[in-house]
C-alpha positions as CSV (number, residue, x, y, z in Angstrom):
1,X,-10.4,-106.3,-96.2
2,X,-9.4,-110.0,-95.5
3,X,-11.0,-113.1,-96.0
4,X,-10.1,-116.9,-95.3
5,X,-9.5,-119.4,-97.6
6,X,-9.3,-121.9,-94.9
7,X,-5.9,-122.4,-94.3
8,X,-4.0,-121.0,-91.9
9,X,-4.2,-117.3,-91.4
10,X,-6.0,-114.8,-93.1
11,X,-5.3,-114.1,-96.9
12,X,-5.4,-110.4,-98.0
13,X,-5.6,-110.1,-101.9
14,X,-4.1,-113.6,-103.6
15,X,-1.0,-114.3,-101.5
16,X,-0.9,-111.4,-98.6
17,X,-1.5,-113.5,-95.3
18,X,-1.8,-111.8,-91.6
19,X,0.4,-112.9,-88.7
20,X,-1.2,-112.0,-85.5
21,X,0.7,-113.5,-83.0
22,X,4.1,-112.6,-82.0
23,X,5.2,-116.2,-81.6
24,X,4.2,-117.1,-85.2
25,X,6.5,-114.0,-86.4
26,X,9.2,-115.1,-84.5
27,X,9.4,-118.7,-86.3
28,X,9.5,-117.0,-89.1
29,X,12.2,-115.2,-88.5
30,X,14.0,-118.0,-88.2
31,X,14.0,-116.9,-84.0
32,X,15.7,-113.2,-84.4
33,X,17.1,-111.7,-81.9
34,X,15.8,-108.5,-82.5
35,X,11.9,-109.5,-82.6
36,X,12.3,-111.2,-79.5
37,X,14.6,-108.9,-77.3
38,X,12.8,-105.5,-79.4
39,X,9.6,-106.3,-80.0
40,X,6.6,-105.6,-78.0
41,X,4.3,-109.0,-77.3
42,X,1.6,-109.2,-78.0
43,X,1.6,-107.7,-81.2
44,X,-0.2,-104.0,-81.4
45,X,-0.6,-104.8,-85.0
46,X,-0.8,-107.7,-87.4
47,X,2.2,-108.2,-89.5
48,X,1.5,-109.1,-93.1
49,X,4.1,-112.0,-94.9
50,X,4.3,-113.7,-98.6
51,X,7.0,-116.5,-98.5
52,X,10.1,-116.1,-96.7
53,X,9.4,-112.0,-95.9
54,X,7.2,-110.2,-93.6
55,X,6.2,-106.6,-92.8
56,X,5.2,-105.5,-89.4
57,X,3.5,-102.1,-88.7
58,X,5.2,-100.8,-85.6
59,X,6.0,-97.9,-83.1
60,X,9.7,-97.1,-83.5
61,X,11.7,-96.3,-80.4
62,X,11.5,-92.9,-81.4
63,X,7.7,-93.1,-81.1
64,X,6.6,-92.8,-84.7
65,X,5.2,-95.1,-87.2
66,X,7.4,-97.3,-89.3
67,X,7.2,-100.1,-90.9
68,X,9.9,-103.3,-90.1
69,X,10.7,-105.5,-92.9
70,X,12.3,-108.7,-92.8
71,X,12.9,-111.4,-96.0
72,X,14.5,-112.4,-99.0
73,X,14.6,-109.5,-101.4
74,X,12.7,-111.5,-104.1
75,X,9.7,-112.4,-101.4
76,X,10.5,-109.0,-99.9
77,X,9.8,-107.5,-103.7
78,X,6.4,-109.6,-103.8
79,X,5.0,-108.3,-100.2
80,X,5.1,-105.0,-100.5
81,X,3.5,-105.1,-104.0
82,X,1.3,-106.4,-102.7
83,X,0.4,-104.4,-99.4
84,X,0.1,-101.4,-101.8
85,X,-2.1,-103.4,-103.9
86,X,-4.1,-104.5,-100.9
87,X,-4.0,-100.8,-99.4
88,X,-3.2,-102.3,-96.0
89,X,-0.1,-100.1,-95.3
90,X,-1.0,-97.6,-92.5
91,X,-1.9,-94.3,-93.7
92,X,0.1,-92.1,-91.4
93,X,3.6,-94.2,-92.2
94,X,6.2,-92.6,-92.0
95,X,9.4,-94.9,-92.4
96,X,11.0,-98.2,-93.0
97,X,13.4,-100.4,-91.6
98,X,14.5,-103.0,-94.0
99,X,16.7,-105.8,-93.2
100,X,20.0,-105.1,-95.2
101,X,20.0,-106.4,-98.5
102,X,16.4,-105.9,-99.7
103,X,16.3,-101.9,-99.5
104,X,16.0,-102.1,-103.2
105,X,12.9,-104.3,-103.2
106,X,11.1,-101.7,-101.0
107,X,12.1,-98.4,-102.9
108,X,10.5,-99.9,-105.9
109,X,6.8,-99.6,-104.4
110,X,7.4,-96.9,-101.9
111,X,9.3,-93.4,-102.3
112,X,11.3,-93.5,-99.8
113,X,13.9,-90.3,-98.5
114,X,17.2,-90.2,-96.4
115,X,17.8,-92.0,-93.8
116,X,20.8,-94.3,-92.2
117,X,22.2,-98.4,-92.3
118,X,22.5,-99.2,-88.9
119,X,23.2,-102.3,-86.5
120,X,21.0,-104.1,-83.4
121,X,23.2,-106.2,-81.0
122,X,22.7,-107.7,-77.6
123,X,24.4,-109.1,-74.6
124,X,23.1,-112.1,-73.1
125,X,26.7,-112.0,-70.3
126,X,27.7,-109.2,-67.7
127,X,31.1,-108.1,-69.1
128,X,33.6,-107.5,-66.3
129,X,35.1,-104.2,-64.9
130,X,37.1,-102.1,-66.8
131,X,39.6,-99.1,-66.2
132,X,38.0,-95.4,-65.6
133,X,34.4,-97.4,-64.3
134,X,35.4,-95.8,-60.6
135,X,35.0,-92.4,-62.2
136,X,31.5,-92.7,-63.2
137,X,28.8,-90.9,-61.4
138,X,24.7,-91.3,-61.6
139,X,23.5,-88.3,-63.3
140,X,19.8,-86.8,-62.6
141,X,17.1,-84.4,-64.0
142,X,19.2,-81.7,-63.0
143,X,21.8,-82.6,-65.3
144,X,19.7,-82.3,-68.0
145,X,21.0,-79.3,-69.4
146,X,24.7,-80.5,-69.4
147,X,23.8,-83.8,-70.6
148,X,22.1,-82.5,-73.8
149,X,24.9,-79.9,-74.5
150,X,27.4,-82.8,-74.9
151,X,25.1,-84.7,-76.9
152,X,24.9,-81.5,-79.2
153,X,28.5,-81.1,-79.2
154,X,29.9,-84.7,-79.4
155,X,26.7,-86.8,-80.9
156,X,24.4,-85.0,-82.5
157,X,22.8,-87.8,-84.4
158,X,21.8,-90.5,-81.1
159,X,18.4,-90.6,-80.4
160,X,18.7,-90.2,-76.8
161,X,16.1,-87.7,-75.2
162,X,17.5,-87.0,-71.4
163,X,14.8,-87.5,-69.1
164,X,12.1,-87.5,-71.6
165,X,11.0,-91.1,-71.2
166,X,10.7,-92.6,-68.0
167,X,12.7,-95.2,-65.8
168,X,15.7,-94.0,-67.7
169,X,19.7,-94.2,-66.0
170,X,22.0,-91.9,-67.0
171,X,25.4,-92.1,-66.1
172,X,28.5,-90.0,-66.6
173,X,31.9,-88.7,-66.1
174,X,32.7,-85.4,-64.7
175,X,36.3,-83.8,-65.6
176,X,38.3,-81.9,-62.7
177,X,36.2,-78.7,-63.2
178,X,33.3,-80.6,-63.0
179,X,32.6,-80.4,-67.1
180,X,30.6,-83.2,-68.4
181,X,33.3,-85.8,-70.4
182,X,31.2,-88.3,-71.1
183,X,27.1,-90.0,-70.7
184,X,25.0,-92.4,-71.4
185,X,21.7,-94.0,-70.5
186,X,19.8,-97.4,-70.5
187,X,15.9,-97.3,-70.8
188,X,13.4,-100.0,-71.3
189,X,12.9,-100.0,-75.2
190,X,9.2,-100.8,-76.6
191,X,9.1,-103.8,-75.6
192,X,10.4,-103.3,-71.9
193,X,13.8,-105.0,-72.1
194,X,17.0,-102.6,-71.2
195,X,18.4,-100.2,-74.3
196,X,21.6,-98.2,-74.7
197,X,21.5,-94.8,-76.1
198,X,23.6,-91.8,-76.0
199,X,27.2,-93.1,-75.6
200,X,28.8,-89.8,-76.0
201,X,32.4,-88.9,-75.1
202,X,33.8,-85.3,-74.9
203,X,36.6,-84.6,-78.0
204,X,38.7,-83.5,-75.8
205,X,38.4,-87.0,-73.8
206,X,38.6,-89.6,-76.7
207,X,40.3,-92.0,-76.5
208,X,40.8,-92.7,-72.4
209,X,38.3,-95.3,-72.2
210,X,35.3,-93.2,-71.0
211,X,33.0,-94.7,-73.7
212,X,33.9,-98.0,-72.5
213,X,33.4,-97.1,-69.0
214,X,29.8,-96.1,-69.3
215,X,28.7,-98.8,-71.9
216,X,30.6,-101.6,-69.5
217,X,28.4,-100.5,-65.9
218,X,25.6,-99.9,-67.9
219,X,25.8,-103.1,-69.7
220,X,26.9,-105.0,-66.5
221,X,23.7,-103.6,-64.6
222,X,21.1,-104.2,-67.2
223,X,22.5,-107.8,-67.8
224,X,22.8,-108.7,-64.1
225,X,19.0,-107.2,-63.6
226,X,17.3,-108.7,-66.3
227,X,19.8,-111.2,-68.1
228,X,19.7,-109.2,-71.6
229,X,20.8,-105.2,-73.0
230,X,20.9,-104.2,-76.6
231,X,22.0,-101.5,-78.1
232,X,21.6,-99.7,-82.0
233,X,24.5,-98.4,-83.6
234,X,25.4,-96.4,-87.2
235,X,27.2,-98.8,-88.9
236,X,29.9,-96.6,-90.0
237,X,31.0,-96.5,-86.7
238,X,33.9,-99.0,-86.6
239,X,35.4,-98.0,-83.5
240,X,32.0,-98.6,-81.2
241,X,31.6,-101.8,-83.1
242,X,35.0,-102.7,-81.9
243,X,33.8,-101.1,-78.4
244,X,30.3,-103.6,-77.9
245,X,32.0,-106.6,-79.7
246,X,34.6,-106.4,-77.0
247,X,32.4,-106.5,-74.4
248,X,30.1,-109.4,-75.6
249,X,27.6,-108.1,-77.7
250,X,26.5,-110.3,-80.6
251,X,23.8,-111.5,-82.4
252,X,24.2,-108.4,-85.1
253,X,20.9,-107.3,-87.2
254,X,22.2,-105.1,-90.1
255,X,19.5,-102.5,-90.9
256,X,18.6,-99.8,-93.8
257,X,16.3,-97.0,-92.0
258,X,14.3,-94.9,-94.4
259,X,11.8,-92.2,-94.2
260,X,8.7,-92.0,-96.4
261,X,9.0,-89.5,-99.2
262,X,6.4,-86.8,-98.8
263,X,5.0,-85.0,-102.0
């Protein structure tokens, strides 16, 4: 399927090259944040690149297989022409996540469906205490069930699975009648650094600075542990922008997620 032409890397078709090492692809990201806090090392797959863009073959955190595409949209337009051409896309693909920008690029070799823009950020400092952090409790397997009916009610969209993957912490706020008012939970993401998921505050409780009580100790703990946490985010949500930016988180990756049209 590849062949060298004796320069560096391996050429796939005329212009289609294979990265193989996670180190190469982070140079040529121009040293992104998100490949190196997010991305497993060493790669489980070779990425694929023509100019300035590259494609990499990966487990999502939701543990299926997508496709992560970085690059101008031009050089973006020319790589996965030719990965079709080349047939090196994996067969059971079943989405994209396209750096903002170059959506368009893709959609013109691959029929792509619904999906959502969204936003990767990370702290790299241990924000300080905030107001309504004394009120949090650790939450356990037990809580399960009350965990995942707030998450129906309140966030139905996170992709937070209670105690479905392991080493996860889950926190929370109880209210006076011991009702869950707010959760959330750090995990190791894919490639083992700490992950937010689940931020999810009661209606009823908006507003009182329960999101930013769980997102603050959670942040504070990962940060202190292993000196980084990220965290995804829809980007129509303004007001948790507002929320992370506050408490340090930077280095923003703008996303387009898409799933793979089926016939």
């Amino acid at each position: 399927m590849s062949a060298s032409d004796g320069t560096d890397g391996d050429v796939v078709g005329t212009a289609l090259r294979e990265v193989s090492s996670h180190q190469e692809l982070l140079a040529l990201s121009g040293g992104s944040g998100f490949l190196r806090w997010d991305t497993p090392t060493p790669l489980s797959n070779p990425a694929y690149r023509v100019g300035s863009a590259f494609a990499l073959p990966r487990q999502t955190h939701t543990r299926r297989h997508g496709l992560l595409v970085m690059g101008q949209p031009e050089d973006v337009d020319r790589l996965v022409a030719a990965m079709v051409a080349a047939d090196v896309l994996p067969h059971d693909l079943g989405s994209v996540t396209v750096q903002r920008g170059s959506l368009d690029a893709v959609a013109r070799h691959l029929p792509l469906d619904d999906g959502n823009d969204w936003e990767w950020l990370r702290a790299l400092e241990a924000p300080p205490v905030v107001a309504a952090e004394d009120r949090l409790v650790t939450l356990h397997r037990d809580d399960q069930p009350a965990i995942q009916v707030l998450l129906d009610l309140a966030n139905p969209g996170t992709d937070a699975r209670p105690f479905e993957y392991p080493d996860q912490r889950w926190v929370g706020v109880r209210g006076g009648a011991g009702a869950l008012l707010a959760c959330g939970v750090r995990e190791p993401n894919l490639a083992g650094h700490p992950v937010l998921s689940g931020i999810t505050v009661h209606p009823d409780a908006r507003g009182t600075g329960l999101g930013l009580a769980v997102t603050a100790r959670l942040t504070r703990d990962a940060v202190q542990e292993t000196g980084v946490c990220t965290l995804g985010m829809y980007s129509h949500n303004d007001v948790a922008r507002r929320l992370y930016t506050g408490l340090g988180y930077g280095d923003t990756h703008a996303w387009s997620s898409r799933r793979l049209a089926r016939a």
